[in-house]
C-alpha positions in Angstrom: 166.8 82.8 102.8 165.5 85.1 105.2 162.2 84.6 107.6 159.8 87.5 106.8 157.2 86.4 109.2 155.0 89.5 108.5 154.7 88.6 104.6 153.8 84.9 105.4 157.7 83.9 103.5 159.1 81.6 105.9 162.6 79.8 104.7 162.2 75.9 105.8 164.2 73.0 104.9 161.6 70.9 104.9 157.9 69.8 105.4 155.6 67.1 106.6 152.2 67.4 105.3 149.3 64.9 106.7 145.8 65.3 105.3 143.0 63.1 106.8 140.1 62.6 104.2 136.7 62.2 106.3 136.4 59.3 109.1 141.0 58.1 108.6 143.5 57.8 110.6 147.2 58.2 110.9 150.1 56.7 112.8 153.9 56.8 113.1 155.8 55.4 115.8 159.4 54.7 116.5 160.1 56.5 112.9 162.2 59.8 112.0 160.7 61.4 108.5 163.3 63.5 107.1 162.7 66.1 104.0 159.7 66.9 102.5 156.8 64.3 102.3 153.2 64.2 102.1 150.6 61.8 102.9 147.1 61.4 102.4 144.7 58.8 104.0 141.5 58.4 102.4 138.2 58.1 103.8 137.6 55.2 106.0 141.3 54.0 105.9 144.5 53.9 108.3 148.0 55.2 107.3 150.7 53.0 109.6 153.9 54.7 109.4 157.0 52.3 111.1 160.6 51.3 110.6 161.5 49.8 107.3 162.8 46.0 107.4 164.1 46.5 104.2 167.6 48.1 104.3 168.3 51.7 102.9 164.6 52.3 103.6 164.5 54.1 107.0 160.1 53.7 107.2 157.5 52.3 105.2 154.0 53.0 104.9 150.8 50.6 105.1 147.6 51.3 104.2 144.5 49.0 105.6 140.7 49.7 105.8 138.9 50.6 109.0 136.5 48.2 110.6 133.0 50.7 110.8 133.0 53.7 111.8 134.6 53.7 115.5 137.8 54.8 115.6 140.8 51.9 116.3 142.3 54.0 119.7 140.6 55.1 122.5 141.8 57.5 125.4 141.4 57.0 128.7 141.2 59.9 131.0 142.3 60.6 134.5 142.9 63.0 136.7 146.5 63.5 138.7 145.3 64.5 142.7 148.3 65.9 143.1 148.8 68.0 140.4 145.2 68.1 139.4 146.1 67.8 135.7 144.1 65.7 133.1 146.4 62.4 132.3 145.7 60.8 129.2 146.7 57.0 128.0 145.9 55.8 124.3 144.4 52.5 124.5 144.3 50.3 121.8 
C-alpha cells in the first residue's frame, strides 16, 4: 500500500505500542521486538523487557511492583565544556 500522508493512511509493517498507566515504568534492553505488539504497564508497576533464556523465545517480559512513589532510575546531568552540550547518564 501506498503512504497518503495527507489523509493520515500510512502503510506499516508493523507497530510497537507502549502505554504507561499513571506512576509505571518500562524497560527493554539488549532485545529486538519484531511485528506488531503492545504493552501496557499498570499503575505503580515496572514492565522489564530482556532476552528470553528459553529457546525459540527471542524476549520475555516481567512484571514487578514499584517500591513508593520515586521512580527506580535517576539521571545525572552534566555539562560537556567543550561542546557545551547537556550529557546525561541513567543511574540506577
Amino acid at each position: 500500500a501506498e503512504n497518503q500522508y495527507w489523509s493520515a493512511r500510512v502503510a506499516r509493517a508493523e507497530a510497537l505500542a507502549i502505554v504507561l498507566e499513571g506512576n509505571a515504568e518500562f524497560e527493554a534492553q539488549d532485545v529486538t521486538i519484531t511485528g506488531d505488539h503492545s504493552f501496557t504497564v499498570p499503575d505503580g508497576h515496572r514492565l522489564v523487557v530482556r532476552p528470553s533464556a528459553t529457546p525459540g523465545e527471542p524476549w520475555e517480559a516481567e512484571l514487578a511492583p514499584l517500591a513508593g512513589d520515586a521512580p527506580t532510575w535517576r539521571w545525572r546531568y552534566s555539562m560537556d565544556p567543550s561542546s557545551k552540550r547537556i550529557q546525561l547518564t541513567m543511574e540506577e
